[in-house]
Backbone as CSV, one residue per row, in Angstrom:
resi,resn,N_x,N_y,N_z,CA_x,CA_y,CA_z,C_x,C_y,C_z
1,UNK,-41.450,9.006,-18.759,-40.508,9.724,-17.922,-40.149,11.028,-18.623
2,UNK,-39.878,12.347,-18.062,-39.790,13.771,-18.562,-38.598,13.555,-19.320
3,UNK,-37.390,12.723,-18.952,-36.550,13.198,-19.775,-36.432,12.043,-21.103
4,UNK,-37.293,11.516,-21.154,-37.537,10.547,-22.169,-38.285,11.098,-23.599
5,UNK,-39.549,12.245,-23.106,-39.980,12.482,-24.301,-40.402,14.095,-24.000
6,UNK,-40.019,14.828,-24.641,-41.073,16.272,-24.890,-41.414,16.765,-25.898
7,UNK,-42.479,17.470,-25.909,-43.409,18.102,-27.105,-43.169,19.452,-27.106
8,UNK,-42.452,20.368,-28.263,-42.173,21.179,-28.899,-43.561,21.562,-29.366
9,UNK,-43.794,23.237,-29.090,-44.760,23.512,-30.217,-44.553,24.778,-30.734
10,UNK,-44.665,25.184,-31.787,-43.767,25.934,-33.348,-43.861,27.026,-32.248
11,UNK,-45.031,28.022,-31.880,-44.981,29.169,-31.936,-43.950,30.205,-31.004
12,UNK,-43.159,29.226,-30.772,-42.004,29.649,-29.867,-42.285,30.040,-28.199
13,UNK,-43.688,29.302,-27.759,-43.690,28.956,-26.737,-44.130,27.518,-26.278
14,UNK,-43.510,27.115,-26.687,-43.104,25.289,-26.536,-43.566,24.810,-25.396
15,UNK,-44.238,24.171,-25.156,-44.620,22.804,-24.167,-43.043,22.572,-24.036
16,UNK,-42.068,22.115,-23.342,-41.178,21.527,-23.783,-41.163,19.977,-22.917
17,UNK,-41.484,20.280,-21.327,-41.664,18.976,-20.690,-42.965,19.008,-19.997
18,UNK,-43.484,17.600,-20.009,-44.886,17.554,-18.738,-44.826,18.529,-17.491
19,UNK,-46.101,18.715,-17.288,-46.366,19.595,-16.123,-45.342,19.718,-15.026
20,UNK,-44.420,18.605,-14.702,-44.554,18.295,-13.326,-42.766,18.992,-13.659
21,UNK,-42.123,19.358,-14.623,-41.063,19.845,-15.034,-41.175,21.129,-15.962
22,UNK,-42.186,21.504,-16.016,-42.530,22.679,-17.285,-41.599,23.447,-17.019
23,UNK,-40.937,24.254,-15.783,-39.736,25.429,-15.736,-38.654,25.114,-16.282
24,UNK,-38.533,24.130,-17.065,-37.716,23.708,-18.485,-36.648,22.581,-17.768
25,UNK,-35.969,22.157,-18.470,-34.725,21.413,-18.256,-33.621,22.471,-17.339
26,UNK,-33.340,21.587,-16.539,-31.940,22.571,-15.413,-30.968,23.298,-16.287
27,UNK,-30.236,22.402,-17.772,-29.147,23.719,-18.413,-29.690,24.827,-19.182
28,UNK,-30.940,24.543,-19.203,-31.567,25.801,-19.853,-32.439,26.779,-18.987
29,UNK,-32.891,26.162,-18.032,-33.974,27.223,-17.050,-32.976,27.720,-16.352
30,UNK,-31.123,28.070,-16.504,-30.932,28.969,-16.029,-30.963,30.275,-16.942
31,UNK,-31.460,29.942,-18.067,-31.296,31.257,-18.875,-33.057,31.521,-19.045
32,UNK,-33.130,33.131,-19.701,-34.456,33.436,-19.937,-34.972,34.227,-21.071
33,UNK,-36.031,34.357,-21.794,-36.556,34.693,-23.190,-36.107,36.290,-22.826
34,UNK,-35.971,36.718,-23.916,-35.426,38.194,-24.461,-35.080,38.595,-25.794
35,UNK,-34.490,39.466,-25.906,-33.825,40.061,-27.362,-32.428,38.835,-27.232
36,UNK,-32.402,38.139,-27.776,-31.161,37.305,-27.843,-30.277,37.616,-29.412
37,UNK,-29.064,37.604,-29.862,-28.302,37.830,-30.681,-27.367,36.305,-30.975
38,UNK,-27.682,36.317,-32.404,-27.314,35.033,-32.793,-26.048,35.185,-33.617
39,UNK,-24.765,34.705,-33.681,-23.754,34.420,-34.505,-23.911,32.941,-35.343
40,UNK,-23.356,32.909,-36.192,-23.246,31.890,-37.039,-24.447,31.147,-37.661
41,UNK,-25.490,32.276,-37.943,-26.878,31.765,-38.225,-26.460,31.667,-39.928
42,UNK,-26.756,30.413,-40.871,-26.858,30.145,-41.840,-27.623,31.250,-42.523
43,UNK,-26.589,31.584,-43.802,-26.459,32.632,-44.842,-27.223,33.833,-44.235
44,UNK,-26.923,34.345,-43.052,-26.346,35.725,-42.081,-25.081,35.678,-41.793
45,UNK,-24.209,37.096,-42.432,-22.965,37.403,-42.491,-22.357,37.770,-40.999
46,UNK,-23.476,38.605,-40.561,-23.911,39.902,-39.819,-24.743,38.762,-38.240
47,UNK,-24.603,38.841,-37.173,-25.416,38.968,-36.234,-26.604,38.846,-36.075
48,UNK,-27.465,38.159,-36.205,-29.001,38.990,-35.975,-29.834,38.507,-35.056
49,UNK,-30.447,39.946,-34.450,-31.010,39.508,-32.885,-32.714,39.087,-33.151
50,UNK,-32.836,38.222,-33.142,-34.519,38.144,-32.562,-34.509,37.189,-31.376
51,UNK,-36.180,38.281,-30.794,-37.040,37.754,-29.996,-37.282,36.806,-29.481
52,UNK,-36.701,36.328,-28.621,-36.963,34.710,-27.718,-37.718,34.566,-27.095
53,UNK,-39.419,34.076,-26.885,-40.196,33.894,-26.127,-39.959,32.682,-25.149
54,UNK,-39.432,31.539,-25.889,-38.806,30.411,-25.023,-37.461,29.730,-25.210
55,UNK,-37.101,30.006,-24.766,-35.178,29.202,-25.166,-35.351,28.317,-25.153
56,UNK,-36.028,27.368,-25.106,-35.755,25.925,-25.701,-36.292,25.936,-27.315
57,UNK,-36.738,26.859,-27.881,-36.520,26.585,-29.045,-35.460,26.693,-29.458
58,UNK,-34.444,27.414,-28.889,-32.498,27.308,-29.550,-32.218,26.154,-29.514
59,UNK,-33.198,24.426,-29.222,-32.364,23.254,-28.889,-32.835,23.224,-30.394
60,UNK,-33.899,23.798,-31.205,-34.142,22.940,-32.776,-33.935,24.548,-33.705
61,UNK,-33.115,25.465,-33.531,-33.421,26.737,-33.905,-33.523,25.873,-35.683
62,UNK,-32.615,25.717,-36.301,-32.950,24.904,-37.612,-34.445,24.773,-37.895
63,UNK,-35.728,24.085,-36.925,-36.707,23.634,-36.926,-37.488,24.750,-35.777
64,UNK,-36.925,26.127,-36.133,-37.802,26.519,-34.913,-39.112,26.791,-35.175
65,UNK,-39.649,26.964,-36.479,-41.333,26.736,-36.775,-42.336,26.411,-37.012
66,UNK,-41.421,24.596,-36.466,-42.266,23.409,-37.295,-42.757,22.778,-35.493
67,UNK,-43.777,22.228,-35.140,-44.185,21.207,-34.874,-43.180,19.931,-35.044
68,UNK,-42.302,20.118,-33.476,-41.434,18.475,-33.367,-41.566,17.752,-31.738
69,UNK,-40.952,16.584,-31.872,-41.646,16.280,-30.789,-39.712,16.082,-30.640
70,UNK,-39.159,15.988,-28.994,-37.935,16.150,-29.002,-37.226,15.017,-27.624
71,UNK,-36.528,14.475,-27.732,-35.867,13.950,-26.646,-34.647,13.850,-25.866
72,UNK,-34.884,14.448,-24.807,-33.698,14.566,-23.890,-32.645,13.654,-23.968
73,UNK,-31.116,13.536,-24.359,-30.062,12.916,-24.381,-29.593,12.512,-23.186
74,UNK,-28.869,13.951,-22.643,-28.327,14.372,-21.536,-28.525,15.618,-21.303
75,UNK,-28.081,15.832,-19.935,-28.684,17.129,-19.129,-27.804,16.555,-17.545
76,UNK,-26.411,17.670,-17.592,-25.642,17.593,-16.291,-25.603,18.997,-16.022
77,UNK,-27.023,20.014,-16.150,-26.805,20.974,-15.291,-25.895,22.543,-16.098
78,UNK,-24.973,22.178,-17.085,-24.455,23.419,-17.897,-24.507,22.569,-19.538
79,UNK,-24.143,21.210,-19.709,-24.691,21.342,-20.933,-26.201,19.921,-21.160
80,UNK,-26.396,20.403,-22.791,-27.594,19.529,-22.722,-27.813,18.815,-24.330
81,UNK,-28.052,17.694,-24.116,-27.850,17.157,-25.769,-29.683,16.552,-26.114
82,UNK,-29.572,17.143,-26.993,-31.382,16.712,-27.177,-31.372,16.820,-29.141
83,UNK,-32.210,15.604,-28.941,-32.471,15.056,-30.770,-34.029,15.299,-31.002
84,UNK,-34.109,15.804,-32.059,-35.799,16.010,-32.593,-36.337,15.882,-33.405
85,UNK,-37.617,15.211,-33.742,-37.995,14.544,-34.997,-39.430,16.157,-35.317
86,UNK,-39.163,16.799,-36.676,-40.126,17.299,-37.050,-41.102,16.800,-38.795
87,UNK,-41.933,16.175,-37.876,-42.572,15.222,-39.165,-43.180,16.281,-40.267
88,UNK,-42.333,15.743,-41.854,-42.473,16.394,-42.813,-41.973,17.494,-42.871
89,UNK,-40.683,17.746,-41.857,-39.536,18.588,-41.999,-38.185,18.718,-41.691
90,UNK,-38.142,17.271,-41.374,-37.026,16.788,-41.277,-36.376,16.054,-39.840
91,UNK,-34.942,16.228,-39.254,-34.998,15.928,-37.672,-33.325,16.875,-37.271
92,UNK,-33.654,16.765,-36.097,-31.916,17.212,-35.462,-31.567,16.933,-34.523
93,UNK,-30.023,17.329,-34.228,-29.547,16.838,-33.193,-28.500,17.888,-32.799
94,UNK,-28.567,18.687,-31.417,-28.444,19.589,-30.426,-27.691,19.777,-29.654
95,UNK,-26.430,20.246,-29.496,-25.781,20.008,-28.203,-25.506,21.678,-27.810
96,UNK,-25.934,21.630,-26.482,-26.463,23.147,-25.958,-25.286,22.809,-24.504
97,UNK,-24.239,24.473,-24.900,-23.701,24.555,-23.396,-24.103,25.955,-23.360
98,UNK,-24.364,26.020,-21.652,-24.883,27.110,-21.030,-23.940,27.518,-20.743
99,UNK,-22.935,28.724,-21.287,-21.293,29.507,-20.817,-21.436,30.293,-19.434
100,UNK,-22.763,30.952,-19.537,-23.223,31.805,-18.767,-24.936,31.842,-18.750
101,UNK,-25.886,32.432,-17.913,-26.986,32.130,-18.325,-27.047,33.185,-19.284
102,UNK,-26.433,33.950,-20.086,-26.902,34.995,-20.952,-26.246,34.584,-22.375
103,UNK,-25.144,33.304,-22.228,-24.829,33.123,-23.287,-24.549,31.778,-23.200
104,UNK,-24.892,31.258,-24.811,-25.153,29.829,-24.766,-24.303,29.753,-26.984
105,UNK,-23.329,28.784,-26.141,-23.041,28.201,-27.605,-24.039,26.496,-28.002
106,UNK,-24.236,26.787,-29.246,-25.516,25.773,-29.521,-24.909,25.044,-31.024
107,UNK,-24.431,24.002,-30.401,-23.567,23.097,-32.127,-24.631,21.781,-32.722
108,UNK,-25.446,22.137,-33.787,-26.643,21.473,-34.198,-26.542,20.706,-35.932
109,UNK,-27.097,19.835,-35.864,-26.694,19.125,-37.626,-28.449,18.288,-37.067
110,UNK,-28.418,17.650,-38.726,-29.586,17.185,-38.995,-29.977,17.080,-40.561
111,UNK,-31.203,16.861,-40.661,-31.666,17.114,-41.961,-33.202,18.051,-41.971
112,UNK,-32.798,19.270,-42.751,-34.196,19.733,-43.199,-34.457,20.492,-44.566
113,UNK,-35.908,19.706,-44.653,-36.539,19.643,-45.937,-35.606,18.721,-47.041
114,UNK,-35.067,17.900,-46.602,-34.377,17.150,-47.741,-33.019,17.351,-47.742
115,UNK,-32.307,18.252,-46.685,-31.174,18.955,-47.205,-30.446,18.791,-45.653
116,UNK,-28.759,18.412,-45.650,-28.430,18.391,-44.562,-27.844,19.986,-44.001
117,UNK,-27.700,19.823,-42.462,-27.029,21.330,-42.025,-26.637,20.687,-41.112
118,UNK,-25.506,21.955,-40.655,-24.694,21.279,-39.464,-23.782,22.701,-39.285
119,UNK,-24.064,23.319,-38.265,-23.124,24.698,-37.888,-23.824,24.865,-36.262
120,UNK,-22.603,25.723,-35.978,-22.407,26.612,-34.164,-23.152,27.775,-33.835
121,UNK,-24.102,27.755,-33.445,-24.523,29.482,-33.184,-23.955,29.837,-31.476
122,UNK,-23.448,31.156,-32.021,-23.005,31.830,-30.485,-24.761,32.460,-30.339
123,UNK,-24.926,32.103,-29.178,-26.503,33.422,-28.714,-26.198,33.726,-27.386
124,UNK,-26.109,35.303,-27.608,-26.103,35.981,-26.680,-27.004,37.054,-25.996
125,UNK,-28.208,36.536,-25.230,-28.973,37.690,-24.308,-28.476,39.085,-24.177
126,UNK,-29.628,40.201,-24.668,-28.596,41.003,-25.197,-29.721,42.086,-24.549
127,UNK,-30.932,41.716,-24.170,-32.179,42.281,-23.373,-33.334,41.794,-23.596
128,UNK,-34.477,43.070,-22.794,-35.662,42.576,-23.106,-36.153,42.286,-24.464
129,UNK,-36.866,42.043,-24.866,-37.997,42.120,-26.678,-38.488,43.492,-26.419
130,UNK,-38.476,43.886,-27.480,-39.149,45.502,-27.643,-40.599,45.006,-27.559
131,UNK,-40.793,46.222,-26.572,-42.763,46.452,-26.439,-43.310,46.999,-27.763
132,UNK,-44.680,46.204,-28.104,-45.111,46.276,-29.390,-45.874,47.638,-29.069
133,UNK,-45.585,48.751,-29.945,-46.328,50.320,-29.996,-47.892,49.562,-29.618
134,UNK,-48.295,50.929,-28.836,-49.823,50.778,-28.505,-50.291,51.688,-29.472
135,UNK,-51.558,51.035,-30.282,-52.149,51.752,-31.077,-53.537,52.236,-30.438
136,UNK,-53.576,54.124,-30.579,-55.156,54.231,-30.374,-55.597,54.811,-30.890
137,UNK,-57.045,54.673,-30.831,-58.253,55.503,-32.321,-58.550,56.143,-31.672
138,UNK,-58.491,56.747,-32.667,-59.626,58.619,-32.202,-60.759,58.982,-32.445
């Protein structure tokens, strides 16, 4: 069943559910990939915006470059609780409210690489991703 199991994959465009649900989970497919801006990102003082190709990697941002496989908790539509096992890097656990679709507070703990974490990121959609310069030869 979709909300029983999904497959995460690192490069930040995630499989997240089977085919027959791929336009993501309802509290998250109201929001969409962009320049997103993160508060409370571990040892960043400061803000810092990167590149979102898929927002469901904000459910493991902790684990956002590992290969995990992840499972749906709950999901009523604005928030969403999802736990994830990344083998040989640890696991977590997610609780995602959608404030707005442009902003999403995300309160996450777990263990990685041996070591526990547990903090709030504010992320706030903030625009598109910058277009990568076109390079041409002469």
């Amino acid at each position: 069943m979709a909300r029983n199991l999904a497959l995460l994959i690192a490069a930040g465009t995630a499989a997240w559910l089977p085919p027959a649900v791929a336009q993501g989970p309802p509290a998250l497919a109201q929001t969409q990939p962009g320049l997103w801006e993160l508060t409370g990102v571990p040892g960043s003082r400061a803000p810092i915006r990167q590149c979102i190709a898929n927002v469901m990697v904000l459910a493991r941002f902790e684990h956002r470059s590992n290969n995990c496989t992840a499972r749906m908790l709950k999901n009523d539509g604005s928030h969403e609780s999802v736990e994830y096992n990344c083998p040989g890097a640890g696991f977590g656990h997610s609780d995602i409210d959608v404030l707005t679709p442009r902003s999403l507070k995300i309160s996450t703990q777990g263990i990685s690489y041996g070591m526990p974490f547990s903090y709030v990121l504010q992320a706030r959609r903030v625009g598109d991703c910058p277009k990568s310069p076109v390079v041409t030869h002469h």
